[in-house]
Each structure stands twice: as C-alpha cells, then as structure tokens.
N, C-alpha and C positions, 0 to 999 in steps of 0.2 A: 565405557561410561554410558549411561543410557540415560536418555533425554525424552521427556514427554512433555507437551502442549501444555501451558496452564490459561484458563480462563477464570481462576475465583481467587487466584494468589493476589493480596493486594500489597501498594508499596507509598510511600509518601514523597514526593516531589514538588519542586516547584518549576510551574514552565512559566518564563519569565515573557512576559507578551504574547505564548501562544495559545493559552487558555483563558480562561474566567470561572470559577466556580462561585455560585451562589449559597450562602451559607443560610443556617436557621433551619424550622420545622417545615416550612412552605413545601417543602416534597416530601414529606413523610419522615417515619423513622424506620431502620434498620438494626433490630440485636440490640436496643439500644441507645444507637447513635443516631446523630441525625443526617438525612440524608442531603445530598446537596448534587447540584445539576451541574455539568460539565459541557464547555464551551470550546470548541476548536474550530480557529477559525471562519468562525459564526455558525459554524453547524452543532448542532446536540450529537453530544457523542455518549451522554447516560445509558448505560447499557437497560437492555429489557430488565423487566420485574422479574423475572427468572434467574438473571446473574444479580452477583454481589456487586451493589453501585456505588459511588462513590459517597465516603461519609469525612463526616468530621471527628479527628480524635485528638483532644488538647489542644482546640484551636490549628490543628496542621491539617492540611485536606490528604486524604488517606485514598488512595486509585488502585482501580483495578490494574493490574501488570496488561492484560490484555488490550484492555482499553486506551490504554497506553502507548503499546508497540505498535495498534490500526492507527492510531490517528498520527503518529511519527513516520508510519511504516516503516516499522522496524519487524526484527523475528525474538520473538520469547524463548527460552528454552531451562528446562529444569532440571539440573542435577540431583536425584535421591539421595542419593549417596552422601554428596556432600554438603545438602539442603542448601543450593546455589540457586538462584535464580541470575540469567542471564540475560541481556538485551542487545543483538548488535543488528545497528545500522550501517547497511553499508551505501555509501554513494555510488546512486545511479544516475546519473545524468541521459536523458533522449531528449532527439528531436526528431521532425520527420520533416524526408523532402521527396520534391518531385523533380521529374527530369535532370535523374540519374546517369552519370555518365556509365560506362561497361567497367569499366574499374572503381565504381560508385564513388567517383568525385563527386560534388554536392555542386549543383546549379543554381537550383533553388528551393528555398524550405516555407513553411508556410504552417499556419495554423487554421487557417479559415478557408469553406470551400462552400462552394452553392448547394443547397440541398438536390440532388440527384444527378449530382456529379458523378460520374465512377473514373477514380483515379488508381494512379499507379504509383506507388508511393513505397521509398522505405524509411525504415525506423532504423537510426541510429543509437546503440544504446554504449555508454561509457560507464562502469564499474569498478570502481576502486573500494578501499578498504573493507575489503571481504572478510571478516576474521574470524568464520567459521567457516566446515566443507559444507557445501552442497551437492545433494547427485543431480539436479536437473532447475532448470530457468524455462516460463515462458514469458512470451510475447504475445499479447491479444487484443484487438479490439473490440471495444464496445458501444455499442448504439445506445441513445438517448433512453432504449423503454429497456434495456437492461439484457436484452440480450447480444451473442456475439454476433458484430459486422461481417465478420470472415472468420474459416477456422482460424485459431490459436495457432502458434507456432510452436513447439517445443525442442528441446536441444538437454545434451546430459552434460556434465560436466566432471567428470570422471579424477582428474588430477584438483588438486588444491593450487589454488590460483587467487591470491588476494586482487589482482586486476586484469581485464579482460575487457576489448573490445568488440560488439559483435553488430553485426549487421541483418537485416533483413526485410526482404521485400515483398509486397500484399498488395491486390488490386481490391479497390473496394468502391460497392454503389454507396452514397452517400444518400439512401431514400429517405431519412429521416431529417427533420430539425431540432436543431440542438447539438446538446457536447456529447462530443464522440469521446471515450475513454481510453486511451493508449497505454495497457498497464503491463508492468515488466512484473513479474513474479517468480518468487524463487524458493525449491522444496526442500530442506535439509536429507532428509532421508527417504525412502520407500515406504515408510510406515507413514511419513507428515503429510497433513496438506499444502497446497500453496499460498502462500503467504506474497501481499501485494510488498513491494519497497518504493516502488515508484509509478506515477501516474501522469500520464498530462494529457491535455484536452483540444480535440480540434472541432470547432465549432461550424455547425453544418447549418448555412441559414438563407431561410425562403426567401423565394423574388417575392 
C-alpha cells in the first residue's frame, strides 16, 4: 500500500477549545469561498498564500489536513488506492534532566537554565500508541534563532512497536536567550520526511 504526504487535501473538524477561526471576507476569498484565519493556541497557523487555507463551506470551517496534523503534531498519510486519508497521533511524552545517575535514574529535571550554561543533560522520551511503522525517530535540539543546539540524534526503529521507551543524552552550551526546543520526530518511510509529534521547551534566560 503506498502512502504519500498530503499538503492541499482539506477535511472539516471541530477542535473544541484548541482553535478559533475567524469567519467572513476579512481575509479574502479562495475558489469561491471565503477564507477564514486559523488560531492555535494563539499562534496563526493559516497556511502561506501558496497552500490551500482554510475556508468556509455551509457555515462548517473546512482545514487543511496538513495544517492540521503540525499544529496537533500528528503524521498525515494517504492511501491512493483506497482514497484514505489518515492521521495518527501518537503519545510522546519528554522531559529532560540533569544529574543523571549511570543507570539514568533521574535526580533532577528541570526546564530553565541561565543563558551560557553548558549542561549535560538527558532527554527522556515515553511513546505509546504508535499505530503506524515507522523506520526511524529523532531527537533534537533547537536554539531560540532556529538553528540546532547540538547534533540531532537519530535511531531506526526496524520492528513495529506500538510503545517504546528511549533515552538520550547531549551536552549543550546554552549561548542563547530564550526557548530552547526539544523535539522528538518521527519518519515513516525512507522516502518521508520528518514529521515533529512532540515538543517542549527549556528556557534559557539572561542575568
């Protein structure tokens, strides 16, 4: 069965407190319909003028699949064949700590560190309802201007495994202020990209 990415398949949902769309002409029209801006979690999440944004159709707000599955962090995936589209979220759970014992008992965790710190620190990450394979997961950090804090981690994942714990550990200068991005990501195939599922943030901040 062969699965390809979709970015312009749209689908109609309702997220019940975790969006807000704005309805009317105020943002243009699209094909027709009218276009309307989309709210997660107070961030804009309207895709560029290039992709298919979100509209209105019979009063139901009408989403992008794509736009969809980044702001849930979830993975999209499309069945040809049997004109399927799919979305599964799987729970990740992380945290990170520092001073680690040698069999990585957790001493202490932490989310805030002083800007130019250099710690040594791992990332605990818990995984359950996986309900698709994947061949490979990373682990990365990111610095406030968008690039990585340290290399990425990567690992394959060869057997199907709806839950898995994994561990991993990374020293890193914290030369920046602001939030640091801790994201778990995961690739279905050789052919996808990676796809974030989970994020969280340690915030690096100036004397």
């Amino acid at each position: 069965m062969m699965f390809k990415r979709l970015s312009l398949f749209t689908l109609a949902l309702f997220l019940f407190g975790a969006a807000s769309a704005f309805a009317g002409s105020l943002w243009g029209e699209f094909e027709g319909l009218s276009k309307i801006r989309l709210m997660v979690n107070g961030l804009d999440m309207t895709p560029a003028e290039t992709d298919v944004p979100p509209v209105l159709v019979g009063g139901s707000a009408m989403l992008p699949a794509r736009t969809v599955s980044d702001a849930l962090k979830a993975v999209v995936t499309w069945d040809q064949a049997g004109e399927t589209l799919s979305i599964f979220k799987p729970n990740v759970h992380m945290f990170v700590a520092r001073d680690v014992g040698p069999d990585y008992s957790i001493k202490q965790t932490f989310g805030k560190v002083k800007q130019n710190d250099k710690v040594n620190l791992v990332v605990f990450a818990q995984v359950d309802n996986l309900k698709t394979n994947i061949s490979r997961f990373r682990i990365s950090i990111e610095a406030p201007n968008g690039t990585q804090a340290v290399e990425p981690h990567e690992d394959s994942l060869p057997d199907r495994k709806e839950s898995f714990w994994y561990t991993q550990p990374f020293t890193v200068l914290f030369d920046q202020a602001g939030e640091y991005k801790v994201k778990f990501s995961i690739k279905l195939d050789d052919f996808s990209d990676y796809t974030v599922v989970s994020e969280k943030a340690i915030v690096s901040v100036s004397e």
